[in-house]
N, C-alpha and C positions, 0 to 999 in steps of 0.2 A: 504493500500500500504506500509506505514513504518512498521507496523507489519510484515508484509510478509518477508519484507527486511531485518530488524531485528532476525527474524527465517532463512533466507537462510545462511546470516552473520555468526550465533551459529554454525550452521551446519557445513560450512566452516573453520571455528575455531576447532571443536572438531575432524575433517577429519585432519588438519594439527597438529594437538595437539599430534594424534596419530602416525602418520608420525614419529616425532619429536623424539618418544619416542618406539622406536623398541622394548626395553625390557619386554615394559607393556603390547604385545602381549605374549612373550613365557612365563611371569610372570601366566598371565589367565591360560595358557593352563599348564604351570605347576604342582601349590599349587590349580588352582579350576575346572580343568580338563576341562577346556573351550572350544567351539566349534572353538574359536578364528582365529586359523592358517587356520583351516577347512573352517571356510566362507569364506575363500581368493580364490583367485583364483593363488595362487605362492606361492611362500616361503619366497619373501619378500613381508614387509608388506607397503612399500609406492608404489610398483607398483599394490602390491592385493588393496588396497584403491582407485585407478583410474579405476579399474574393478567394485567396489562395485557402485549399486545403487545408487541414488543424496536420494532418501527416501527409508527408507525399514521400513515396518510396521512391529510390533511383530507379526501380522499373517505370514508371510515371513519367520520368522524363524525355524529354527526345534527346537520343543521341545522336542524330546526323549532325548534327551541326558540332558535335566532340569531333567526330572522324575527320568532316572538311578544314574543321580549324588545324585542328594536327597536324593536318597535309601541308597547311600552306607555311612558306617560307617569308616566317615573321620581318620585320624591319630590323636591323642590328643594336637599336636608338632602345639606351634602359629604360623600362616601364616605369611610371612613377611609382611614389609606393601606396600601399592601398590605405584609404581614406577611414575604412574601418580598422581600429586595431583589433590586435591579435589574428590579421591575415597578412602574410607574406607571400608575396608570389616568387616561386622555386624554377627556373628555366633549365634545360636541359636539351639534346642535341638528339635525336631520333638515328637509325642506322641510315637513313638515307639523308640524313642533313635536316630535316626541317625542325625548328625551333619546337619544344615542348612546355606548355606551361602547367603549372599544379598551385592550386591556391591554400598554400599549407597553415590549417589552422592554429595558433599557438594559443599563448598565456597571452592576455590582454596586456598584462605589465608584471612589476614586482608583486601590486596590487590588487590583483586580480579577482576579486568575489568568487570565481567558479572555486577556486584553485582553493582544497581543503585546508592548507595552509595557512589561508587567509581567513578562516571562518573564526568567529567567536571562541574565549580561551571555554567558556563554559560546555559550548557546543562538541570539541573536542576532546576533552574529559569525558562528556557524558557517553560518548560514541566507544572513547577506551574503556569503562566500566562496563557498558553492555561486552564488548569481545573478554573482558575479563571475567565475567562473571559466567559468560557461554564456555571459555575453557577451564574454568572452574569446574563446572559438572560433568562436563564430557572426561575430562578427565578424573574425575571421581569414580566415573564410572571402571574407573581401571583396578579401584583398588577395595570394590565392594564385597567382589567372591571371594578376594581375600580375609576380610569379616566374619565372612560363613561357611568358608571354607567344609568344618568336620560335616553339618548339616547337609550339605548340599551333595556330598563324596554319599553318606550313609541313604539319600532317599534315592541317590542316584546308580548307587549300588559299585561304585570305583572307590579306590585308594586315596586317600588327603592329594599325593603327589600326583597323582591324573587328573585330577577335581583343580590344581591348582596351573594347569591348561587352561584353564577356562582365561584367566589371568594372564600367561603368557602369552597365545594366541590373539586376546583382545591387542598387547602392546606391540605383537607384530603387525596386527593388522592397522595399528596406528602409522607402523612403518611404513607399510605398503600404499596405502589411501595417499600418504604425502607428496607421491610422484602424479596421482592425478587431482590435488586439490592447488598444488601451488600452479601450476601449470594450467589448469581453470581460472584460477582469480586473477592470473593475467590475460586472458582472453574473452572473459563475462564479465568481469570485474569482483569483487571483496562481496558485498552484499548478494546477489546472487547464489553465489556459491558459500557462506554461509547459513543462507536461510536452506536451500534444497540440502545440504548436506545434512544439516541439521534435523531435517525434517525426516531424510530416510534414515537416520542415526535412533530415532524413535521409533521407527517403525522395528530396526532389531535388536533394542532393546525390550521392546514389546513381546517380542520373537523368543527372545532369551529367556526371559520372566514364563514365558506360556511352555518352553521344551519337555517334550516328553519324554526323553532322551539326553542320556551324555553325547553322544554323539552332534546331535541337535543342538547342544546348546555349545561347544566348540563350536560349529556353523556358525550360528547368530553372534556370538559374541567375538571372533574371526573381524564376520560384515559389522556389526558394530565398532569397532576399534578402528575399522578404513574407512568409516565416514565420520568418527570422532578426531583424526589429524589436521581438519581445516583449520581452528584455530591456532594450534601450534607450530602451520605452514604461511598461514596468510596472514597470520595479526603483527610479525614486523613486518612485513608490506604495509598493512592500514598505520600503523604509527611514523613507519618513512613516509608516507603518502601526508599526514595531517602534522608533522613536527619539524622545526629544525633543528641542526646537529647539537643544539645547546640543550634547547625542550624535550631530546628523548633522553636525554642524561636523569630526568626525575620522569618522563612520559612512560619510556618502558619498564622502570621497574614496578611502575601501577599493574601491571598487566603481567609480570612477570613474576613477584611476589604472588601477586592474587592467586592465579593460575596454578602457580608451584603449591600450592596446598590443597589441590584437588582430590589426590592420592590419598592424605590425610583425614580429608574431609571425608571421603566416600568411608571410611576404615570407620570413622566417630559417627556417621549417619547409621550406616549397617551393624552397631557396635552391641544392639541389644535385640536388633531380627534372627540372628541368629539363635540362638537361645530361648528366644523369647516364645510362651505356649498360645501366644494368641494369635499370633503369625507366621505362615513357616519364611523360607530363607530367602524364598523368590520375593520378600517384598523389599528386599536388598537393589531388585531390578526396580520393580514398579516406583519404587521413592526417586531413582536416576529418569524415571520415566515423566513424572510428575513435576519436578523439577524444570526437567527441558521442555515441558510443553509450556510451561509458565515464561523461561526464555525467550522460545520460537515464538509466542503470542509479540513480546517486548520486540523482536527485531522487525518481524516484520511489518508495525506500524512505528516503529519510533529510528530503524539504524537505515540510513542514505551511504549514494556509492562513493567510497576515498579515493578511488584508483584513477591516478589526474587520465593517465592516457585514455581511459575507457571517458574520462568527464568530455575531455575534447575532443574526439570520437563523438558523443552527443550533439554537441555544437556544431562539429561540421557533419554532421547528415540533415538538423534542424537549419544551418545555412544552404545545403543544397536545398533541399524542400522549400524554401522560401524564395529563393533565389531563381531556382530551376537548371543552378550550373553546379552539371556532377564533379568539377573538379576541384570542388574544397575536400578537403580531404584532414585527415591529423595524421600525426606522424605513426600513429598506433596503425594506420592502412596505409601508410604510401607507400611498402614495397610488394603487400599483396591483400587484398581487398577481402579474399576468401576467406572465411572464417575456418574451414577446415586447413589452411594452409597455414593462418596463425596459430591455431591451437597444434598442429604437426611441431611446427617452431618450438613451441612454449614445451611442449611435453618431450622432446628431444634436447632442451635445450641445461636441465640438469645433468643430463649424460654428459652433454659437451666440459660440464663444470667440472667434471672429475680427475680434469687435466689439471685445475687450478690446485697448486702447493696448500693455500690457503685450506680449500675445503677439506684437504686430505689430511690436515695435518687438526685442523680443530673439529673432524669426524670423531677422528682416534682417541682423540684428548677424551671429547663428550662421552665417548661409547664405553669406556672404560669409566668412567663417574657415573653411567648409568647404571652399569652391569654393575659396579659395588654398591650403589644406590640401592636398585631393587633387589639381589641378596642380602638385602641387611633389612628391608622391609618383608623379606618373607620370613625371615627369621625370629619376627615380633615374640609371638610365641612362647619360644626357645629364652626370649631374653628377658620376659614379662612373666609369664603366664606360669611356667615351671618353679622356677627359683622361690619366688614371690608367694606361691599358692594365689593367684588371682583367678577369677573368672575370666572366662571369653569376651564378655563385656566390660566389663572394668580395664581389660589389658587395654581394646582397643582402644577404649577413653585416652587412655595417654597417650597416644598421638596429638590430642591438642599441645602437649610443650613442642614436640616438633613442629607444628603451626603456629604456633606463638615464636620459633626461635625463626621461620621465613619472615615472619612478618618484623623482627627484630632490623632487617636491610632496612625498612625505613630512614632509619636514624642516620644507618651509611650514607642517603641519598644526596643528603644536604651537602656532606663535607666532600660529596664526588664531583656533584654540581657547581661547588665553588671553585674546586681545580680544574676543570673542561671550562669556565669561563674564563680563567685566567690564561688559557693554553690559549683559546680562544681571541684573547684579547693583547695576545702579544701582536708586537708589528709586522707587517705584512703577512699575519695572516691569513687578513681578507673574511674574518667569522670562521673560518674555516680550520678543521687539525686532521691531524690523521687519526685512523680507526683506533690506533694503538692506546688512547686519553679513555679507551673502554672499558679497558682490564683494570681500572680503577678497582672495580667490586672485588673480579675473582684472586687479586692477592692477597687480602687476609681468607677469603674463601678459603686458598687452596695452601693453606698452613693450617686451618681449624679442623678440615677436612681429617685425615688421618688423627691428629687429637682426638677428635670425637670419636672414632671406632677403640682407638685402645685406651682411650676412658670406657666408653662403654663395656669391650671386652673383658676389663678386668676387674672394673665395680659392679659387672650382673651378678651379683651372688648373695646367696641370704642372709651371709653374715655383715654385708653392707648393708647401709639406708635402701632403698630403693628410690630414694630423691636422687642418689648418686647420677644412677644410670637417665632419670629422667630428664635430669640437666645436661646432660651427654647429649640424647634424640633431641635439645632444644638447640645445642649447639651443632647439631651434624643439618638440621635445617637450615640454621643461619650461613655454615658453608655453603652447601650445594645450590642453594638459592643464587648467591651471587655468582658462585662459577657458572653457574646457568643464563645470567644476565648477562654478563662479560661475554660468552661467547656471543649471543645471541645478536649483541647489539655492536660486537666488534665485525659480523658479519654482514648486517643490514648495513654500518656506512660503509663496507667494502664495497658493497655492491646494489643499494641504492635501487633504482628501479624495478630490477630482476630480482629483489632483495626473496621471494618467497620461492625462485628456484635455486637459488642460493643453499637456504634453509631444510629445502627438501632433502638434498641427499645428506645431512644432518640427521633429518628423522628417521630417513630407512633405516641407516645403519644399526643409530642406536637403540631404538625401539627393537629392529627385529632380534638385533647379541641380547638387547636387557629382556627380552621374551624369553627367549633360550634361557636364558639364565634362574630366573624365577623360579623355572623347575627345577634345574639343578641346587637351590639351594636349600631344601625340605633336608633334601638326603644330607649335605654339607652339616648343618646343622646337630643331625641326628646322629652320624657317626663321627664327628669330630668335636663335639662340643662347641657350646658357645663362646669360649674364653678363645679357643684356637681358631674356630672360621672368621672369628672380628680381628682376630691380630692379622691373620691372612689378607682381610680388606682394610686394614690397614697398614699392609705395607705397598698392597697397590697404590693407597691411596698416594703415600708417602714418596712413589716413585714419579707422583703427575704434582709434587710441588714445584718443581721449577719452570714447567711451562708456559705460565703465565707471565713470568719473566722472562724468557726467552721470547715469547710473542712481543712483549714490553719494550725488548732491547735492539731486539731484529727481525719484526713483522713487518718494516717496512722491506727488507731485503727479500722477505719471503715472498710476499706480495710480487717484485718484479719478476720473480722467475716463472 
């Protein structure tokens, strides 16, 4: 509904735009021999605008008069420039010589009202809260089987370790979905491909909740997890698309905080379904289900498109249709108009990334913080529930200090923000610094990181507090949190436009090793204990602290290669 609204709004803007601007009719028909005055229906051009069409498709137009113009061999003498801003005329030499012209649509100015960058700070915020709060639950949804795990093994007739497939398989299939969500939001744009992803994301977890079958519900919850990866592929897209390089310095940790306690949240929502005689475990689904329908209602009347190329894309098919000259264009169509030939682009266009150092090198980094990540959350259990004599519900309660220790980056945010402005506001900067002013977060991240495993490993025991260990999980949040940010947004100003094919092959990886891995760590647990499999991910951990400084000291060198 806001997208519609959104689109009718452009339309109505670029209809009065032209009104406005009587000149930038006989300009066309002048120097580009334009059908312009000719699609009217008068001679002037604000009452031929109240005869034109509310849509007119480029099938609608005539294109004889594209073919003949093309043919002919223009005058040498530069065109003037166009009377309307934000069109440039683009010239170009044809194989047989004759002059080629394209009326390429841009940004009006620095100021541009389309331009999401330009919109109100409030309007921006609200749009980050809604994507945060949409990968809040989808990702929740990753950590709920985990909840109910024994329940759901016993009506389902498998083993805790098969039953915790359900779990794996969802985060692979976060992996997988990533290669065709990001590569969507730049061919449909961010809203679109939010809201339908969204929408079929409900329909399996519905799927899931209702299986009759183990079998069944690996399927469902597979398809659920590849259409729960759009926000974790396309939301630094929408914060590059609405922020500059100063603004995402506190803009994505809104969103990256939020998000990053999904896991925990889904664990504290499902914390007492399991157990519980009034409900059996599938209501661990239906509450993710419930949830998102409450989202999907919020997006689709209240979140508009950020993705500038697909904005001005709008504006130049809303200036053909008004105009009646197919040759505005935006740069988002001027090398091929087909939409199956941009989306071929966009969907091949991760692959081609795998050449870049960068992505290969901050895959690795991620994939291994995920994989000890999620071994130390399957392990909850083992580290609560045993030692402790706690309940199933009670354990998972403690997951709030790990949600409380994400949300501790807060406080980081300020003292990062004041150093990215000062980087910022050296001379000849230009507002401008390199990616590197990013990894502000993930160096004390990735020092707390391993701390918190061999704290936790060694105070889980009964003859400790149990406050020990829980300040442990608050401090292993407030790590991985930031090394999470850090990568995330050292990769969006890398790469800026393309930022969410960037990000994809980021999520395959790691999502599909931290899948695998999940299961693997029931058993880790069981036959090593928990003092030894934490010291064990704590010494990985302990082997990924320098890379953040090494990104720090020589990401730009990595970058050129």
């Amino acid at each position: 509904m806001h997208l519609y609204l959104q689109y009718r709004r452009l339309q109505a803007a670029v209809h009065s735009q032209v009104v406005q601007e009587p000149a930038f009719i006989a300009w066309l028909a002048k120097h580009l021999h334009s059908p312009a005055l000719r699609h009217y229906q008068g001679t002037d051009p604000e009452s031929a605008i109240e005869h034109t069409p509310a849509i007119v498709t480029d099938l609608d137009l005539d294109t004889n008069w594209s073919k003949d113009v093309n043919q002919q061999r223009f005058p040498s003498q530069e065109i003037p420039p166009s009377p309307l801003a934000g069109v440039k005329v683009v010239t170009h030499t044809s194989h047989d010589g004759a002059l080629i012209h394209t009326l390429l649509v841009t940004w009006e100015g620095p100021d541009d009202k389309l331009n999401p960058r330009n919109w109100s700070l409030a309007k921006r915020l609200a749009i980050t809260v809604q994507i945060s709060i949409l990968a809040l639950f989808v990702i929740a949804a990753s950590a709920t089987d985990i909840a109910v795990l024994p329940q759901a093994a016993a009506e389902l007739g498998v083993s805790e370790v098969a039953e915790s497939l359900a779990t794996g398989l969802f985060l692979v299939g976060m992996g997988v979905g990533s290669l065709v969500a990001g590569p969507f939001s730049e061919t449909f744009g961010r809203s679109l491909v939010y809201i339908g992803s969204l929408f079929v994301f409900m329909i399996w977890i519905m799927a899931s909740a209702l299986a009759p079958n183990f079998a069944a519900q690996l399927c469902f919850r597979f398809l659920a997890g590849c259409c729960s990866s759009t926000p974790l592929v396309c939301t630094g897209g929408s914060i590059s698309d609405m922020f500059t390089p100063a603004e995402k310095t506190w803009a994505f940790p809104i969103y990256a905080i939020t998000s990053f306690g999904g896991p925990m949240l889904g664990a504290v929502l499902a914390a007492y379904v399991g157990p519980s005689e009034a409900v059996t475990w599938r209501w661990a689904e239906w509450i993710i289900l419930i949830a998102s329908g409450v989202v999907l209602v919020i997006f689709i009347f209240c979140m508009p498109e950020t993705y500038g190329p697909m904005l001005l894309q709008w504006r130049a098919k809303h200036l053909r249709a008004t105009t009646g000259d197919i040759r505005f264009v935006s740069e988002h169509e001027i090398d091929d108009a087909s939409i199956l030939s941009r989306l071929k682009l966009s969907m091949t266009r991760p692959f081609r990334m795998l050449r870049e150092p960068t992505i290969m090198a901050m895959s690795l980094y991620l994939t291994v913080v995920y994989v000890v990540m999620f071994m130390f959350l399957a392990g909850w259990p083992y580290i609560f529930e045993h030692p402790y004599r706690l309940n199933q519900g009670l354990a998972s309660i403690i997951f709030v200090a790990m949600l409380i220790g994400t949300q501790l980056n807060y406080i980081v945010v300020y003292v990062v923000w004041k150093l990215t402005e000062n980087s910022l506001a050296r001379p000849g900067s230009g507002r401008k610094a390199d990616p590197e002013i990013r990894l502000y977060y993930s160096i004390p991240g990735a020092i707390m990181f391993p701390v918190s495993l061999f704290w936790m490993g060694w105070t889980a025991r009964e003859s400790i507090s149990i406050w020990s260990p829980i300040f442990a999980s608050g401090l292993f949040g407030f790590a991985v949190t930031g090394i999470f940010i850090s990568a995330y947004m050292y990769i969006i100003d890398a790469y800026e436009v393309f930022a969410a094919s960037a990000l994809t092959f980021l999520s395959l990886v790691r999502y599909t090793v931290a899948g695998g891995m999940t299961v693997v760590g029931i058993p880790f647990y069981r036959n090593m204990g928990t003092n030894y499999t934490l010291t064990i991910l704590g010494c990985l951990a302990a082997l990924l602290v320098p890379i953040p400084f090494v990104f720090y000291y020589h990401g730009h060198r990595i970058r050129k290669h």
